[in-house]
N, C-alpha and C positions, 0 to 999 in steps of 0.2 A: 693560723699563720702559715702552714704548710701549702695549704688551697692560694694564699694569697703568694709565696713564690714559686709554688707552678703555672698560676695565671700568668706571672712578669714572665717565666722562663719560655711558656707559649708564644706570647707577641711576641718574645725577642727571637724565637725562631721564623714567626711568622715574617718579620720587617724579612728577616737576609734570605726567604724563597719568596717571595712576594705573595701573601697571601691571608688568607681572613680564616682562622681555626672558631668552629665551635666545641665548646667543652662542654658535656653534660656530667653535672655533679650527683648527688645523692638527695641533695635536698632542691638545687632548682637549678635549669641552665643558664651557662652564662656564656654569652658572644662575648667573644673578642677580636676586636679586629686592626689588621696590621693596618702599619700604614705602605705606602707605593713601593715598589723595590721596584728596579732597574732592571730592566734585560741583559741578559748577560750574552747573548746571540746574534741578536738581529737588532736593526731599529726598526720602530715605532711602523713602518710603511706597511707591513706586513709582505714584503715583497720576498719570493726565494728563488735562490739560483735552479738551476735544475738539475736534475736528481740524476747522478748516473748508477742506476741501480744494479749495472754490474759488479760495482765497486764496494755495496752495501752487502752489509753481515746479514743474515734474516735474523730476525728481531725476534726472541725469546720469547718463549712459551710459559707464561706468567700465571696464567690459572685455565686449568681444564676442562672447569667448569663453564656452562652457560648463564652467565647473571643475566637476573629476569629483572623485569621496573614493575613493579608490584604497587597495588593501592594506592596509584594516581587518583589526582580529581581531574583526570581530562586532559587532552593535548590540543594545542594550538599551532594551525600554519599545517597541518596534517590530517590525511584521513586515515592516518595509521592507527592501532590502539594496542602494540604491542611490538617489542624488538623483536618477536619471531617474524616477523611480517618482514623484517629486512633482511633474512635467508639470506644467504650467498652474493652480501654486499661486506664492504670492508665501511666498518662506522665508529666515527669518533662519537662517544658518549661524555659528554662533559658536565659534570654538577657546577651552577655558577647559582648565583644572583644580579639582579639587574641593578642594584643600588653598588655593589661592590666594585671598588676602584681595580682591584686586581683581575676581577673578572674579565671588565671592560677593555684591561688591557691587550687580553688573547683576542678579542674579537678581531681584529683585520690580519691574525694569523690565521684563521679559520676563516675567514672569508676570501682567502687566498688561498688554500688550501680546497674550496668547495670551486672557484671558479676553474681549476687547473685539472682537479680531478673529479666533480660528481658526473660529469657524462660520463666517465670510465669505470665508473659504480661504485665510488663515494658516498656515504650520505653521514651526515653528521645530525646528533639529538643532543638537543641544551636539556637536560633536567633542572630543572628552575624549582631548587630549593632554600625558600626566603629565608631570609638574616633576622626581617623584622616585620612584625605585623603588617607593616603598610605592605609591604610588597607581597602580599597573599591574594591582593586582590585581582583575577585573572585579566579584566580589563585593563589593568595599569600594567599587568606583564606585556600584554598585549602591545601597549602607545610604547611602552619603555623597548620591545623589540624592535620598533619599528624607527622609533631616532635611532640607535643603536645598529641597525643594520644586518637585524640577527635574521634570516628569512628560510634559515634550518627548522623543521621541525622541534616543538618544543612539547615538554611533558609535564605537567604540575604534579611536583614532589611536595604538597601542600605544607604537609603535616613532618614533612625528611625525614620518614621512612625507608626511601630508597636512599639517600645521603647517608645514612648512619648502617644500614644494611651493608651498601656495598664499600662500604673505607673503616667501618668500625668506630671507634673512639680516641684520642680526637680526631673530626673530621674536618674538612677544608673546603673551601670556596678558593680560586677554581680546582677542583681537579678534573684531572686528563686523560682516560679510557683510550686505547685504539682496540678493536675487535675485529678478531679475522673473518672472513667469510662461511666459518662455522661457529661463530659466536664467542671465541675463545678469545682470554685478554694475551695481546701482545706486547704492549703498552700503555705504563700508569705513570703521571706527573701529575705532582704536588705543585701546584703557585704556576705561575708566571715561567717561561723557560720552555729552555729543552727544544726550541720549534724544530729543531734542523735535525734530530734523529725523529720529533714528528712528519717531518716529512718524507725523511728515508723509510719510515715502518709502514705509511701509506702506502708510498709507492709500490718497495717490496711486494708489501701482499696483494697490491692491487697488477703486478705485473708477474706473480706466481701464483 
């Protein structure tokens, strides 16, 4: 009984950040997944004003560590094979899935986000770790980036390894990494949200 209203108490955090939790139990895991939340920022366009980054706080030093993406099966869209290899760029790292509504939704915030800032040494990495069997399979990630419009580098978290490593228990489909140009988290968002200090912590560090 207890399992059964912490699973209700998850969704129902999940619906009001927009987002899809998975929970792993003791005896087997169990997805759960919210349904659509609403922006509470921006609309749908992905479109943002522009940033006057004199005017921005720098954005907090959230961990000091360097998180590694460990025991991939592979990257697609890249001949990278490792976030060391992105040295002294600023990169948003984001855990999603392609079937995930919430997901779907950040993507024309990040693809606004890439067209404004990756010549200025942006680069952004989808870790793509599935919800559900089906979406394991790397050619369906593949067709699924390509309607979707994801043309960032991606990393198959197969088995989400790196999902449960770097967020712990419960974990989230989307979450929202920004990383400074020595590897260090500036910036973590749960679900859906938040775009407008993601773009101030970008800038920031891509203009310091």
């Amino acid at each position: 009984m207890s399992r059964v209203i912490a699973a209700i108490v998850l969704v129902a955090a999940g619906a009001l950040i927009g987002v899809a939790v998975a929970q792993q139990t003791d005896d087997a895991p169990e997805v759960l997944a919210s349904p659509a939340a609403a922006d509470a920022d921006a609309q749908a366009d992905g479109a943002y004003p522009s940033v006057d980054v004199d005017s921005v706080a720098e954005p907090p030093l959230l961990d000091k560590t360097n998180p590694a993406l460990t025991d991939l099966d592979g990257w697609l869209q890249s001949d990278i094979t490792s976030l060391d290899q992105l040295e002294g760029q600023v990169v948003i790292v984001q855990f999603w899935t392609y079937s995930c509504h919430n997901c779907k939704a950040t993507i024309p915030y990040l693809q606004a986000l890439d067209e404004r800032y990756h010549d200025d040494g942006l680069e952004i990495v989808g870790v793509h770790s599935p919800e559900f069997d089906y979406e394991k399979d790397p050619a369906g990630v593949a067709e699924a980036a390509d309607e979707l419009g994801v043309t960032w580098p991606i990393a198959l978290d197969t088995d989400r390894v790196n999902f449960r490593e770097w967020q712990g228990r419960p974990a989230y489909w989307p979450r929202t990494y920004v990383l400074d140009e020595r590897g260090r988290v500036r910036y973590n968002n749960i679900g859906e949200g938040a775009y407008d200090q993601l773009a101030e912590t970008v800038a920031w560090l891509l203009a310091n």
